[in-house]
C-alpha angles and dihedrals in degrees: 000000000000086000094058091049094051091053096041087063092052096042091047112021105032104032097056088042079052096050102044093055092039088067095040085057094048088047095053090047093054085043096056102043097254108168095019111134116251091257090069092060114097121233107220134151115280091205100067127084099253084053084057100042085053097047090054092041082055092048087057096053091052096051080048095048085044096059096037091050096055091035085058090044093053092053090043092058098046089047089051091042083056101051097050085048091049097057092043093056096045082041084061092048096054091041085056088043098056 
């Protein structure tokens, strides 16, 4: 039964936490260009006011890529650690079956 429970937290509180902040992350990438060839990218000033608005709008998606990614990270890690906890236990059952 702990087994299920386990399974049933992973399955209800952390995947769709996952998941949520895996297609932030994607629409932030498609937001910010990421993937795009070197010929799509324009070739302005960087010393006028639009350059560092951009520049600064570019900082904040970082700081933005940055979080998702170790928030996603995170998740990633205590669904894995579940899981492996998951098949030792049930390793363990069928150990004390046979």
């Amino acid at each position: 039964m702990a087994m299920l429970a386990i399974v049933l937290l992973n399955l209800i509180w952390l995947e769709p936490k996952a998941n949520k902040a895996m297609f932030e992350r994607m629409k932030l990438e498609k937001e910010e260009g990421k993937g795009r060839d070197v010929a799509d990218v324009s070739t302005e000033p960087t010393n006028t006011p639009v350059a560092n608005a951009l520049a600064t709008r570019k900082e904040v998606a970082k700081d933005r890529m940055s979080e998702l990614r170790n928030r996603l990270k995170n998740l990633n890690n205590y669904s894995s650690f579940l899981n492996v906890l998951t098949l030792m236990g049930l390793s363990w059952h069928l150990v004390y079956l046979a």
